[in-house]
N, C-alpha and C positions, 0 to 999 in steps of 0.2 A: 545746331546739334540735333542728333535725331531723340526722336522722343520714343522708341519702341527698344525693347533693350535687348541687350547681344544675348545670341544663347547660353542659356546656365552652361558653364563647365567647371567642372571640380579641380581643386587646386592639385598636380601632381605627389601624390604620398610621398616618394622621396625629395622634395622639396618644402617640407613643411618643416625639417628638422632644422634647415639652414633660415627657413624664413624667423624662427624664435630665435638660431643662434644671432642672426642679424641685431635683433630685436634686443637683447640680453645685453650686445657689444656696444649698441649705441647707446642704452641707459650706462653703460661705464665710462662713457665718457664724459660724463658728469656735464653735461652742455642742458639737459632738460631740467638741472636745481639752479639752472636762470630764469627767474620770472617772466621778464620780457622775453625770451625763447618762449615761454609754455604763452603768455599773451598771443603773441603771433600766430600760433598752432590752433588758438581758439579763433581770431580773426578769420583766418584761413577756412576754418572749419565753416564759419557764419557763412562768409559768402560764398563755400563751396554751394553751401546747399540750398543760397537764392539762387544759384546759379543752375542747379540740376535741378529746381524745383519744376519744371514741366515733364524729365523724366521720369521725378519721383511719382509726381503726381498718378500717372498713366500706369507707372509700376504698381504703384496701390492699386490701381482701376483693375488690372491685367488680372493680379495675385487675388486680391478680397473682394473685388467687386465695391472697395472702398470710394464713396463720393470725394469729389472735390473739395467740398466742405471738410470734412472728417479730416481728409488728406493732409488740412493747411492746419487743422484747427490741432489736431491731437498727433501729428505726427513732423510735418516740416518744420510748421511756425514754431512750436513745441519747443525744439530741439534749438532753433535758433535763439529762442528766448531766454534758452536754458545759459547757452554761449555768452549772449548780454549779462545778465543778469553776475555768471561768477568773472566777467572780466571789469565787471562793477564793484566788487567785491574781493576780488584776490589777493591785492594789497593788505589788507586788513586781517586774511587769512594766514597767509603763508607768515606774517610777524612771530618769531620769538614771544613766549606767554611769558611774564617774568611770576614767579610763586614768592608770595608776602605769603602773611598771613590771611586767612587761620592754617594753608596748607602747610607755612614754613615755620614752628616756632622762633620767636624774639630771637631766641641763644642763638638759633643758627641762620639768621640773618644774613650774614657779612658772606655769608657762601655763594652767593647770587646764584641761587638756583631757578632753572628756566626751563621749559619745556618750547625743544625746536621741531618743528614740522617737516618731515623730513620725506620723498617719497619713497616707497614699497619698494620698487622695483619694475619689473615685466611683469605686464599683467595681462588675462584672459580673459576675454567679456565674448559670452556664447548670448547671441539672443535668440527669443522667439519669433514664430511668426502671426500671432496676432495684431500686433503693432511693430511691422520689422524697421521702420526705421527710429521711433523713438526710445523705444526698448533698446536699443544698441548704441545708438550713439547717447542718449546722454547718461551713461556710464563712462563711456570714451569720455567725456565734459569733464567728467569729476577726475579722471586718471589723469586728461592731462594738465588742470589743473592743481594738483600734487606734485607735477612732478614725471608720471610715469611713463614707459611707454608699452605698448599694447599691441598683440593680434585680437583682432575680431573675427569673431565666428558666426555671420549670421544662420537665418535657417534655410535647408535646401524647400520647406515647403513653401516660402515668397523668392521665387528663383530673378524675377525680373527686378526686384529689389535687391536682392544680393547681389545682382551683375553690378546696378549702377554706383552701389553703395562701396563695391570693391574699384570701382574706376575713379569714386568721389576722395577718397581715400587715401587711394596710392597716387592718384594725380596731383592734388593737391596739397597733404599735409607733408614733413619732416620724410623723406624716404629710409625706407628702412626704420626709422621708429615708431610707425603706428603702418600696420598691413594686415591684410584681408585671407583668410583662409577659406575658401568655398566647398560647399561636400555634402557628406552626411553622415553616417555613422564610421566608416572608415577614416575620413579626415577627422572626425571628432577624438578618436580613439587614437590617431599620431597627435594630436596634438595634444591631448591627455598625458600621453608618455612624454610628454616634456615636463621642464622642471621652471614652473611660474612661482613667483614672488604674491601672488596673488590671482586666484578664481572669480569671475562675478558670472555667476548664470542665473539666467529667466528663465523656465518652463515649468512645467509638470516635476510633482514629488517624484515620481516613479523614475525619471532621468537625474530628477535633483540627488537622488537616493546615491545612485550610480558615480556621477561625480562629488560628492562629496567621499565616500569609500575608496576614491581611487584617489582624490587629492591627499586624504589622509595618510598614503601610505609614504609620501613624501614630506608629511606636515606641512604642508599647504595652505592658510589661507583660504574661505569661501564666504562668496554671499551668494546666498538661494535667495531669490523673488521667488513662488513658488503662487498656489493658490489656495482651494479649500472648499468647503461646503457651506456657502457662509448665509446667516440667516441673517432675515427682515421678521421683525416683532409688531405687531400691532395690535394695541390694547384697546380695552373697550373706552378708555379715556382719550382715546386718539383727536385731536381738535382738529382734523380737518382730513378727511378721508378720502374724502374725495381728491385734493391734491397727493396724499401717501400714494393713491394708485398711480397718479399722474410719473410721480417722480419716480417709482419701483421700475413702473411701464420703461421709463426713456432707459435705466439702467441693462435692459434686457435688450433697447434699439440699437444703441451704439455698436458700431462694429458688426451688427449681428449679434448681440449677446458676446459675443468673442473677447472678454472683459473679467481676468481674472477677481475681479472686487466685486462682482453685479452679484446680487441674489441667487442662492441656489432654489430656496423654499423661504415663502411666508405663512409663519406662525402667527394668526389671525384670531383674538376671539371671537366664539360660533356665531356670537347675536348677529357680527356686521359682516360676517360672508357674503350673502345676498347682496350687498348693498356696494361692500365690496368690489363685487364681482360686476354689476351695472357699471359702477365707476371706471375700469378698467375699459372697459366695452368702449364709454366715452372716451377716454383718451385715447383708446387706441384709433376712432374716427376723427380725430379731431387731427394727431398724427400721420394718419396716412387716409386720407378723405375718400382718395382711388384706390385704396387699398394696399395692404403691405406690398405685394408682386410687383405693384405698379410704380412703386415709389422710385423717387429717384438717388434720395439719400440710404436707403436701408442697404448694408452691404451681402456680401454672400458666403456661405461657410468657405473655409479654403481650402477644401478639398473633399474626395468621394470619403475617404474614410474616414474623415472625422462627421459627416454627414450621417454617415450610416451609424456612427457613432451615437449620436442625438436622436438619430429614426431609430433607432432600439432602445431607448429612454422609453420614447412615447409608445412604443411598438408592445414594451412591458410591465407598462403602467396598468395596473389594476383599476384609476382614478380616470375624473372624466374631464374631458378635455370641455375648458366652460369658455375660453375664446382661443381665437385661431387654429394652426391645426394642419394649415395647408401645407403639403413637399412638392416639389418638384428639382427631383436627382440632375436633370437635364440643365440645371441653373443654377445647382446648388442654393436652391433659395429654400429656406425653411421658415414659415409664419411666425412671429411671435406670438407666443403658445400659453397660454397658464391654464393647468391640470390641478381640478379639486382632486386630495388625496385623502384617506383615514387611516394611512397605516406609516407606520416609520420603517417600515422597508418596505414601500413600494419604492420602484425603481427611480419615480422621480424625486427621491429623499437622500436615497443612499450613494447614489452617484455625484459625480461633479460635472455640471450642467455644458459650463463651457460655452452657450448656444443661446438662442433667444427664445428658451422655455423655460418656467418654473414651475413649481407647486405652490400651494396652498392647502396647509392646514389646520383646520377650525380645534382651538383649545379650550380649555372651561375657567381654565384662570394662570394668572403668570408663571407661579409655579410650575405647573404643568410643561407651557413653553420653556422655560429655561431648563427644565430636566429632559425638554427631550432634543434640545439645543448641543446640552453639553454631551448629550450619547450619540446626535451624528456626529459630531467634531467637535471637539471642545476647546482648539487652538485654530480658528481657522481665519484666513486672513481680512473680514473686515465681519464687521454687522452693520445692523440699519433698526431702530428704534425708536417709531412712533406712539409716543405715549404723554401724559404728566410728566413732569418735572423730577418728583418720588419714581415712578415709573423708569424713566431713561436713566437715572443716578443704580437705580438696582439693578436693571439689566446691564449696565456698564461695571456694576461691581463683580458682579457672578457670574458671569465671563468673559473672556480674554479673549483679546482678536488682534491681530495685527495693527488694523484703524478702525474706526465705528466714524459714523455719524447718525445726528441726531437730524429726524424731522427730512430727512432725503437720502438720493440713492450714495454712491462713493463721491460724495464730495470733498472728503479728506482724502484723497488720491488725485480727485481735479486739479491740483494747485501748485506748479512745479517748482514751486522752493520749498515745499516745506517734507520733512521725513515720511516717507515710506517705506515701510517691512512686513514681513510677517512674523512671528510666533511661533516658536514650535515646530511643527510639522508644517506650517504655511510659510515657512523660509526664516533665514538667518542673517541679521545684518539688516541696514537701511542706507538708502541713499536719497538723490533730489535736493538741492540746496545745497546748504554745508554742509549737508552729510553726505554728498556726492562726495567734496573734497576732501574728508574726514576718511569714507571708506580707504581712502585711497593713499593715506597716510598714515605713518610709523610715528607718534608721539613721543621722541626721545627729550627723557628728562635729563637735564646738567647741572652740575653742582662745581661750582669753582674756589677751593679752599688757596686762600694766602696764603703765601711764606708765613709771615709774622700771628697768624692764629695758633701756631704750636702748642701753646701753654694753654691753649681754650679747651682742644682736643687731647689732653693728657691723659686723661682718662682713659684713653683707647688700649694705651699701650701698657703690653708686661714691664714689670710685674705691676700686677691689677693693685688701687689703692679706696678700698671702702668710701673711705671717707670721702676723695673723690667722687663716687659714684652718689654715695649720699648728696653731696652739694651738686651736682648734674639732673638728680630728681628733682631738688625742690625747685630747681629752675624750667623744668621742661614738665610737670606731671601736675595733673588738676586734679583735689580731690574732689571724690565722688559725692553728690548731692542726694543719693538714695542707700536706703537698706539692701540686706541680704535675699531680701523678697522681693526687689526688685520698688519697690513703692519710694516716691521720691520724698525727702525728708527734706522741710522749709523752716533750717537752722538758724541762728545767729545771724549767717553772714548772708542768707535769703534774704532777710525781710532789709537787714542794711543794703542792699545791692538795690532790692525793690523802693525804698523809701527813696533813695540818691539818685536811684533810674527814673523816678515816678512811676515805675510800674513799666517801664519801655523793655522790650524783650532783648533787645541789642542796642549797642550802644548809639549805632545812628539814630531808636528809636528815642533812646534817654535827652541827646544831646538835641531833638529837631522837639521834644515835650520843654525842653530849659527852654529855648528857642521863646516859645509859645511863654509860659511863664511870666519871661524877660519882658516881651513885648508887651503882653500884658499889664503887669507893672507899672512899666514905662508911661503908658495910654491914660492908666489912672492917678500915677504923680504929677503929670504934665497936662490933666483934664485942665480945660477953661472955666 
C-alpha cells in the first residue's frame, strides 16, 4: 500500500444527511448492545491501524512535520493501547451494577434495584488537528465500547490524516455504523444540523462555544476537550530547579508546543529567575545539541496561520526574549522560545500560547502568584507546581484546573487510562479509561417490585394512612446526630456505637478492630 495519501476532498454536503441517517438506522438495530460485536469493532480497529501505521506515520510527517518517534509514541501506539487495554476490560464494564446498601435502604431490598449500562446512541466525535489521530480515534474506543455508533469529523487542517483516517475507517470497521465526514466549516455545519445522541469535540473554546449553543438547541449532549492559559508555579522552596526547567522545557518540545496542557506562563519567584533562566539554556543544549532547526524530532507548526498566530505573540511582547527566538515562515519552524515578562497583559500572559513559547514571570511571594493566576484564568485546564509539600497542597487548593501535576510538565494527561477534562471554560466532561466508556453511556437505573410485596408498599396508595407513613419512617429515616447550628452532638447512642465499634468509623472498621482484639486475646490465653 502506498504511503503518500490521496488528495484531501470534502465529503459531498448533500450526502452527509444520509451518511448520519445511516448511522442512526444501524444503532437501531440493536446489533452494537452485543459485546462481542463492539469487541470485534475494537479488534478491527487495533490492527487497522498496525496496518496503516506507515501511512499514518508519513501523514503526521506531511501535516506536522511530526517525527517518527512522536507519531508511534503519542499517536498510533497510543490509540492501539487504548483498544487493548478496554477489550481487557469490557466484560467488567458493560456488567449490570447491582445497588445494596448504603444506596438501597434494607426495606427496599427485595426490589433488585440495578443500574444497566446502556449506549447513548449516534454519536459525533469532531477532532483537532494537533494530534489528529489520537484525539479522534480514542473517543471512537470509548463509543464503541458502550455500545455506540459514530461519524467522525477529523480536521481539514491534517488533510493527509484525514484521507487515511477516512479509508481506515470505512474499510475496515462495521459499514455504515462508524463513518468519516471530511470538510471544514460547511461540512461542520451539516453535520451540526443533525440530530446526535451525543457530541464529543476537541479544540479551541471559541468553536467549543459554537457547538455547544448549537447542540443545545436540540438538547444534546457534549463533551468539550477545550484548553486554557495554564500556569507552571515555582517557589523559592522549589527542590530541584534545575530539573523544573528541564521538565517545563520538554512540555513546550513535544509537538511544537502544540499541546493543549503545556504551560502558557511560569510564575517564578524573582530570587531564582537568573538561575532559572541558565537552567533552561542547559536543557535546551542538551535537547537539541544541533540545535532546535536541526533537529530531527522537533515538529513544525501546522500551518501559516496559526504561525503568524504565535509570531504576533512574540511580535507583541513588551518582554525579552532570554532563549530562542528563531522563525522561519518557509518551515514553519518556530524556536522554543521563553520571554522574561513584568506585566500581566503582555501579550505573552493573556494569550493562549498553543506553540513552543512561554513566559516567565518573577513574583515576590505565593500570593502574589496565585492572584495573578486566577485573573488570567482561573478554570484553565491543567497546572504545574514546583514547590514544598505546604506549597503544592495550597496552590492545588486555591485553584482549579482541569489536572495539575506536581514536580513535572502534563504528566496527568501522559497516561491513557486514567481521566482527562477540563473545568469550566477549559471543557466539559472527561474521557480516557473508563471514562472513555462511561462518556459514552446512559446509566439506566432498575427497580423490579414482586407481585407478593403489595402490603410492603401500602403506603403509596389513596386513601393515604398516617400511621402507615409513621411505621415507613421509623424504618427508612436516621436521626440526625447534630444541632440546629449545624454542630454535631456526641449523645447516648454516640459513645455506645463508639465503645461497641472501638472507635472504628464503619463497620468494616469495628468488625477488622474485634478482629485484632480476638487475636489478641487468643495469643495471651494460649501464651507457652
Amino acid at each position: 500500500m502506498a504511503t503518500k495519501a490521496p488528495e484531501f476532498q470534502a465529503t459531498a454536503l448533500e450526502a452527509i444527511p444520509k451518511i448520519a441517517s445511516l448511522a442512526r438506522g444501524q444503532f437501531r438495530t440493536h446489533k452494537t448492545k452485543n459485546v462481542e460485536w463492539r469487541k470485534t469493532q475494537l479488534r478491527k480497529l487495533y490492527w487497522a491501524l498496525e496496518d496503516f501505521k506507515p501511512q499514518l506515520v508519513e501523514a503526521l510527517k506531511s501535516d506536522l512535520g511530526k517525527s517518527s518517534f512522536e507519531a508511534l509514541l503519542t499517536e498510533v501506539d497510543w490509540v492501539k493501547k487504548d483498544c487493548m487495554w478496554m477489550l481487557d476490560h469490557l466484560d467488567s464494564f458493560v456488567k449490570d451494577q447491582k445497588l445494596g446498601s448504603p444506596d438501597v435502604p434494607a426495606t427496599y431490598s427485595i426490589m433488585n434495584f440495578r443500574v444497566k449500562k446502556e449506549p447513548l446512541g449516534t454519536v459525533l466525535i469532531i477532532g483537532p488537528y494537533n494530534y489528529p489521530i489520537q484525539l479522534l480515534l480514542c473517543p471512537l474506543v470509548g463509543a464503541i465500547a458502550a455500545g455506540c455508533t459514530a461519524v467522525l469529523k477529523p480536521s481539514e487542517l491534517t488533510p493527509a490524516c484525514a484521507m487515511w483516517t477516512k479509508e481506515l475507517i470505512e474499510k475496515r470497521l462495521d459499514s455504515g455504523s462508524f463513518s468519516v465526514v471530511n470538510g471544514a466549516i460547511p461540512e461542520t455545519n451539516a453535520l451540526m444540523a443533525e440530530k446526535w445522541d451525543k457530541i464529543f469535540f476537541t479544540g479551541s473554546a471559541q468553536v467549543g462555544s459554537i457547538i455547544a449553543q448549537k447542540a443545545a438547541q436540540t438538547l444534546t449532549p457534549v463533551v468539550l476537550e477545550l484548553g486554557g492559559k495554564n500556569p507552571a508555579f515555582i517557589t523559592k522552596n522549589c527542590g530541584n530547579l534545575a530539573l523544573a526547567a528541564r521538565r517545563l522545557l520538554w512540555g513546550k518540545t513535544q509537538n511544537a508546543g502544540q499541546v493543549c496542557m503545556s504551560q502558557n506562563y511560569v510564575l517564578i519567584d524573582k530570587d531564582l529567575v537568573p538561575t532559572f533562566i541558565e537552567f533552561l539554556k542547559v536543557a535546551y543544549k542538551d535537547m537539541f545539541p544541533n540545535g532546535a532547526k536541526a533537529s530531527p524530532d522537533l515538529s513544525r507548526i501546522v500551518n501559516k496561520r496559526h504561525f503568524h498566530r504565535i509570531k504576533k505573540m512574540l511580535d507583541d511582547t513588551q518582554g525579552k526574549i532570554v532563549m530562542g527566538g528563531e522563525l522561519d515562515e518557509s518551515e514553519l519552524y518556530i524556536e522554543p522560545t521563553a520571554v522574561l515578562v513584568n506585566s500581566v497583559n503582555d501579550s505573552m500572559m493573556q494569550e493562549e500560547s498553543f506553540g513552543p513559547i512561554f513566559s516567565i514571570y518573577p513574583v515576590n511571594t505565593l500570593d502574589e502568584a496565585l492572584n495573578i493566576a486566577n485573573l488570567i484564568h482561573k478554570t484553565p485546564l491543567s497546572l504545574f507546581t514546583f514547590g514544598n509539600k505546604a506549597e503544592n497542597n495550597r496552590i492545588l487548593n486555591e485553584m482549579t484546573s482541569g489536572g495539575a501535576t506536581i514536580n513535572d510538565g502534563f504528566f496527568h494527561g501522559a497516561v491513557n487510562t486514567v481521566p482527562f477534562g477540563g473545568v469550566g471554560d477549559s471543557g466539559w466532561g472527561a474521557y480516557r479509561g473508563k471514562a472513555s466508556f462511561d462518556s459514552f453511556t446512559h446509566f439506566r437505573t432498575i427497580a423490579e417490585t414482586p407481585g407478593w410485596a403489595e402490603k410492603l408498599i401500602r403506603v403509596r396508595y389513596m386513601p393515604y394512612d398516617f400511621k402507615a407513613l409513621a411505621f415507613l419512617n421509623r424504618l427508612t429515616e436516621k436521626s440526625p446526630n447534630f444541632d440546629r447550628s449545624g454542630k454535631v452532638v456526641k449523645g447516648f447512642g454516640y459513645w455506645i456505637k463508639f465503645l461497641f465499634g472501638l472507635g472504628g468509623k464503619s463497620a468494616k472498621g469495628a468488625f477488622l478492630r474485634w478482629l485484632v482484639v480476638l487475636a489478641a486475646h487468643y495469643m495471651y490465653t494460649n501464651r507457652s
